[in-house]
C-alpha positions as CSV (number, residue, x, y, z in Angstrom):
1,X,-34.2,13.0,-25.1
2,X,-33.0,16.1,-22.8
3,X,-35.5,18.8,-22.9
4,X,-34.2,21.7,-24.3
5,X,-34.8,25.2,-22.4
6,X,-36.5,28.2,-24.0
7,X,-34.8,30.6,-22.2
8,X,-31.8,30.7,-20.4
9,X,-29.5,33.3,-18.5
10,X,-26.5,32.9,-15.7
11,X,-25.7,36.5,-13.9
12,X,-22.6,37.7,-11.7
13,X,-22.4,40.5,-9.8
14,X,-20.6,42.3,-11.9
15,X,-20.9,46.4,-10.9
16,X,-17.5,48.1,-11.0
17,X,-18.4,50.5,-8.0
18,X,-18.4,47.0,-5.9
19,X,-15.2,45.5,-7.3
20,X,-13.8,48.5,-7.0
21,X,-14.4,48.6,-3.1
22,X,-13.6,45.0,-3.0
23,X,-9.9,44.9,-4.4
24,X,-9.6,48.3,-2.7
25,X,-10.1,47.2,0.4
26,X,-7.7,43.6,-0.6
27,X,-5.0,46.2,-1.6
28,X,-5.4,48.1,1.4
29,X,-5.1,45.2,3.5
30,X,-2.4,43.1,1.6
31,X,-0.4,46.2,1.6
32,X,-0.4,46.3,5.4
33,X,0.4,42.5,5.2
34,X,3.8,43.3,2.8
35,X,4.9,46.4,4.9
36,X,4.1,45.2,8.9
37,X,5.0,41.3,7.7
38,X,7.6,41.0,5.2
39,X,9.4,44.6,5.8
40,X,9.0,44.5,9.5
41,X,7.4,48.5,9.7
42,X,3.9,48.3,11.8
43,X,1.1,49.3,9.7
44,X,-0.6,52.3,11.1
45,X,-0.9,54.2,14.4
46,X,-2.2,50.8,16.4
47,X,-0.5,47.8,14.2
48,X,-2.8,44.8,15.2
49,X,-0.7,41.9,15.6
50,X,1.0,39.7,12.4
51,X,-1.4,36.8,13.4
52,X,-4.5,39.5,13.6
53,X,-3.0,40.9,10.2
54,X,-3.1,37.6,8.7
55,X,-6.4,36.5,9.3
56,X,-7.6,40.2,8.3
57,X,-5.8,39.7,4.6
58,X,-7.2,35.9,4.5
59,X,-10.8,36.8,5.5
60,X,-10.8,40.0,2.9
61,X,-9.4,37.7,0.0
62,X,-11.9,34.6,1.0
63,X,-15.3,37.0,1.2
64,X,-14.2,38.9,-2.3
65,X,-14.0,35.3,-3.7
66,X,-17.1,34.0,-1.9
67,X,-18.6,37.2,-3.9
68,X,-17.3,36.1,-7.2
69,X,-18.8,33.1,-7.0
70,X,-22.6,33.9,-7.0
71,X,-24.4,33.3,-10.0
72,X,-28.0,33.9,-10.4
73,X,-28.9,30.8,-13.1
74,X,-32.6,30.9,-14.5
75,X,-34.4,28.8,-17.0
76,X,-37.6,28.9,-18.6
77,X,-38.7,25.7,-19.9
78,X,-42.2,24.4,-21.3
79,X,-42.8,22.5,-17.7
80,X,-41.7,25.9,-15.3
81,X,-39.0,28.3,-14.2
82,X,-36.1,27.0,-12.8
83,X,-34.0,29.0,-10.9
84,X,-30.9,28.6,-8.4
85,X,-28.9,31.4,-6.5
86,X,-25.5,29.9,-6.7
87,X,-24.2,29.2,-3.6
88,X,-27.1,29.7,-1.8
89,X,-29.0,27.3,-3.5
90,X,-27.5,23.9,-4.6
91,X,-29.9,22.8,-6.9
92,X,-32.3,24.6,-9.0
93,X,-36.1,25.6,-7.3
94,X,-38.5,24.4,-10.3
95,X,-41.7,27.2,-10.5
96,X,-44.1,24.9,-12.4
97,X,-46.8,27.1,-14.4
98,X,-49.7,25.4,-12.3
99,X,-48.3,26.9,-9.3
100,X,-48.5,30.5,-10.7
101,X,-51.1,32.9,-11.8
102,X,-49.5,35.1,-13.5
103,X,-46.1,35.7,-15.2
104,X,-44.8,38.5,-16.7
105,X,-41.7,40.7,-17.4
106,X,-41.7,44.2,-15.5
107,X,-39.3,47.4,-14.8
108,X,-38.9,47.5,-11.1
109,X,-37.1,49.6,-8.4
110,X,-34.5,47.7,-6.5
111,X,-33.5,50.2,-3.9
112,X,-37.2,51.6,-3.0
113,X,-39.3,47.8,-3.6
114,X,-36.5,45.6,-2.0
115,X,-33.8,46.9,-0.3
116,X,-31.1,46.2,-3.3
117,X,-30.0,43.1,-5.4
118,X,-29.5,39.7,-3.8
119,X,-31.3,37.5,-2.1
120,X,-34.5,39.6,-1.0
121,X,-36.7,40.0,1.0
122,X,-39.0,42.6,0.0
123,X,-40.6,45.1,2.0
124,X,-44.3,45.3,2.7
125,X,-46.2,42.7,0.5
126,X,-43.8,43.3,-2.4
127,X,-42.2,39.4,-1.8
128,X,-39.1,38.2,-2.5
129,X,-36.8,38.6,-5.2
130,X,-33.3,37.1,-6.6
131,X,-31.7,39.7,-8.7
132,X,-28.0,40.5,-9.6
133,X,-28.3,43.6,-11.3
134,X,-30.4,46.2,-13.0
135,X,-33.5,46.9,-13.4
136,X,-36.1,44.0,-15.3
137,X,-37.2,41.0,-13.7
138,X,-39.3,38.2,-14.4
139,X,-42.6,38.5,-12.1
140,X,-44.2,35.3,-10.9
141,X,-47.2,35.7,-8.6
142,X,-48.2,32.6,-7.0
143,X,-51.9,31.1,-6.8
144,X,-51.6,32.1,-3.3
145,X,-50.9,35.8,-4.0
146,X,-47.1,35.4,-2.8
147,X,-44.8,36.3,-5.3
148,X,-41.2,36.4,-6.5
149,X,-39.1,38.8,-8.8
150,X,-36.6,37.1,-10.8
151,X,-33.8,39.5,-11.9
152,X,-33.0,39.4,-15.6
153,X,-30.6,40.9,-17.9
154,X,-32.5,39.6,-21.1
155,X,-36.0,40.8,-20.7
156,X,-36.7,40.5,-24.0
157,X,-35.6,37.0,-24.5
158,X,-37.8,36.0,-21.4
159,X,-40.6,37.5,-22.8
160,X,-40.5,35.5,-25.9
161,X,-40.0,32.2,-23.8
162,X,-43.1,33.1,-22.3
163,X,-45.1,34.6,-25.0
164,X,-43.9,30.8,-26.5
165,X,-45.8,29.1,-23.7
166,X,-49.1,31.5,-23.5
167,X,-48.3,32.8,-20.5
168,X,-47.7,36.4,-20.3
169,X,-47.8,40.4,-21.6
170,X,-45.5,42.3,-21.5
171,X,-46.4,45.1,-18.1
């Protein structure tokens, strides 16, 4: 029998003020391509060269897909916390409970205790985090007082999970 998680939650970046840069940018960029490549009128004051151009458009269009595809994926289950940040991580990094001290949902600041969302590193003795977007994570604090913030959209759902195992209050 497959054990069956308690909680579970997969997250894409998905702020409009970034996508919004991101397929500016591409139009920006494939619209140079059509006018320098196909309509043979150099784009801009210094036109870099059709071969410069495009490897520009390529590299634009392969890093706003390499964005699309990350997915924060986390799992609460009776063993642990399972978590992977897709495509950083292949396969999921299992947080067994013996591991941690404490657990525990919090409101933290993403800017001012790590730098932004994304893979983090914190600053100070703040620790890591893996968060997408907003503003509640899932707090683990290791037995030896490192610790990791896992970014969460359903804060309330993970508290259950966790209430379910015996594990936490709510900060």
């Amino acid at each position: 029998m497959e054990k069956q998680p308690l909680f579970t939650e997969k997250q894409r970046f998905n702020q409009w003020w970034m996508w919004l840069i991101l397929f500016g940018t591409n139009g920006i960029f494939i619209y140079g391509w059509i006018q320098q490549i196909y309509l043979k009128i150099p784009f801009g004051d210094h036109p870099m060269s059709n071969t410069g151009l495009w490897i520009a458009v390529l590299a634009m269009l392969a890093f706003t897909l390499f964005m699309r595809s990350f997915c924060l994926e986390t799992s609460i289950y009776e063993d642990g916390i399972y978590v992977r940040f897709v495509p950083l991580q292949k396969s999921f990094r299992i947080y067994r409970w013996d591991m941690l001290a404490e657990v525990y949902v919090r409101k933290y600041a993403p800017l001012s205790e790590y730098g932004g969302w994304g893979y983090r590193v914190g600053l100070g003795n703040v620790g890591g985090a893996l968060n997408i977007s907003g503003d509640m994570g899932i707090q683990l604090v290791f037995k030896d007082k490192m610790s990791l913030l896992i970014g969460t959209q359903k804060p309330e759902e993970a508290q259950k999970a966790l209430t379910l195992i015996n594990l936490s209050q709510v900060e």
